[in-house]
C-alpha positions as CSV (number, residue, x, y, z in Angstrom):
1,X,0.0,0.0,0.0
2,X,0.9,3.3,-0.7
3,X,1.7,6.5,1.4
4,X,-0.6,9.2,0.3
5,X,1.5,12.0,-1.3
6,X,4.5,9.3,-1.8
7,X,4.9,11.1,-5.3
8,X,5.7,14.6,-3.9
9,X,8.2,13.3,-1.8
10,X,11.6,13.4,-3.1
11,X,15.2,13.4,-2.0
12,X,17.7,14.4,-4.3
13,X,21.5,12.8,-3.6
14,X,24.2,14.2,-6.5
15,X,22.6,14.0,-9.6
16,X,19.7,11.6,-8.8
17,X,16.1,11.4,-7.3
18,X,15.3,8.7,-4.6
19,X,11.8,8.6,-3.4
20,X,11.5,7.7,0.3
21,X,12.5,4.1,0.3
22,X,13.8,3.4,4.3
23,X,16.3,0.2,2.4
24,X,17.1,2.6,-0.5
25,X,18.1,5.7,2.3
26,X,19.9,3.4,4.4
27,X,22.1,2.5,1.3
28,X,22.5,6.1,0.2
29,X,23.1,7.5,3.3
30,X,26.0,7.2,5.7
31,X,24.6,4.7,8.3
32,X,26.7,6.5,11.4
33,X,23.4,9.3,10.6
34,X,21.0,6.8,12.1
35,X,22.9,5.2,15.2
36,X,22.4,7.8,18.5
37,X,25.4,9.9,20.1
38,X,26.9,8.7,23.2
39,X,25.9,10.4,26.5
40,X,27.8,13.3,27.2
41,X,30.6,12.4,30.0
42,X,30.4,14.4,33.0
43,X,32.6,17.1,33.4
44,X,32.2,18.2,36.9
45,X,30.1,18.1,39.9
46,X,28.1,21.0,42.0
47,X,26.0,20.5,44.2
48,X,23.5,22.8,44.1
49,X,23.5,26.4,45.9
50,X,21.2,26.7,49.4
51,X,18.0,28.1,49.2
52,X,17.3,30.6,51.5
53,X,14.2,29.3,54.1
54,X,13.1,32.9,54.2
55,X,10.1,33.9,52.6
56,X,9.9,36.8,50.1
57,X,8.6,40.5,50.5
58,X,5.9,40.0,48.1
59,X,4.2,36.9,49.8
60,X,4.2,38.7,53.3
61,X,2.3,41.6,51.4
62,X,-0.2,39.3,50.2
63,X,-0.1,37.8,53.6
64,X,-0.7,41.1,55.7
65,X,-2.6,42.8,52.6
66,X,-5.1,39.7,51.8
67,X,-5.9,39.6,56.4
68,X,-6.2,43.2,55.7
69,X,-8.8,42.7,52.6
70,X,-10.8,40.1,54.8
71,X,-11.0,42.2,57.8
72,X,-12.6,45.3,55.8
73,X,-15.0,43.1,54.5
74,X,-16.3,41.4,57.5
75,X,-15.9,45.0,59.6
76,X,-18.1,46.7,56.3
77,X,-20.6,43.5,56.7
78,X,-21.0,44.5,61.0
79,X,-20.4,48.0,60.7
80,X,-20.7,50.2,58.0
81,X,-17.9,52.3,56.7
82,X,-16.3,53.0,60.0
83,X,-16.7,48.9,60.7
84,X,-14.6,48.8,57.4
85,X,-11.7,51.2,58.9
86,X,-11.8,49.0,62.5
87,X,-11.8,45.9,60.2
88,X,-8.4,46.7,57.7
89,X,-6.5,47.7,60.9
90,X,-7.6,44.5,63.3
91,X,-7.0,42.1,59.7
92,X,-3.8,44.1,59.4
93,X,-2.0,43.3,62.6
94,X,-3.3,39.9,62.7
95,X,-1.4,39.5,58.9
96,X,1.3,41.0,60.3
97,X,1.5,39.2,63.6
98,X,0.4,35.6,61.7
99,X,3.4,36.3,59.2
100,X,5.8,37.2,62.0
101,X,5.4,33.8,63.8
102,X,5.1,31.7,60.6
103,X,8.5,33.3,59.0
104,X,11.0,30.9,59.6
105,X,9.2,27.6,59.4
106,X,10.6,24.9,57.3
């Protein structure tokens, strides 16, 4: 059987065309082109650098910012605007204070 679009398919070595035949390629063709390189060898070893157990300035902001956010909505739900202000500050320092003693956790 056929490929579909075997006629279109052409490789040209020197002077002559050779349609896609694996037997004819393999006879063409240098056969080191179809056996894999070796594995590279290893060079040197590094193990790699420490990561630091801290955590970064932008995840404490959405720590302290996102208690913050919940605490203006809960203090807006009880209280009206000025339940909103109470709310931010209260959600506030408990982001803060949560994110103080969770810091250096492993």
């Amino acid at each position: 059987m056929e490929e579909p679009f075997q006629a279109f398919l052409f490789l040209v070595l020197g002077n002559r065309a050779v349609s896609p035949c694996r037997a004819e390629l393999r006879q063409l063709v240098d056969p080191q082109l179809f056996q894999r390189p070796e594995a590279p060898a290893i060079v040197q070893r590094r193990s790699a650098p420490e990561q630091a157990n801290t955590r970064s300035w932008e995840k404490e902001v959405l720590i302290i910012g996102g208690s913050a956010g919940a605490g203006t909505a809960i203090g807006a739900l009880a209280g009206g605007k000025k339940g909103a202000g109470v709310g931010a500050a209260v959600g506030g320092v408990g982001g803060l204070i949560y994110d103080l003693l969770t810091r250096d956790k492993k």
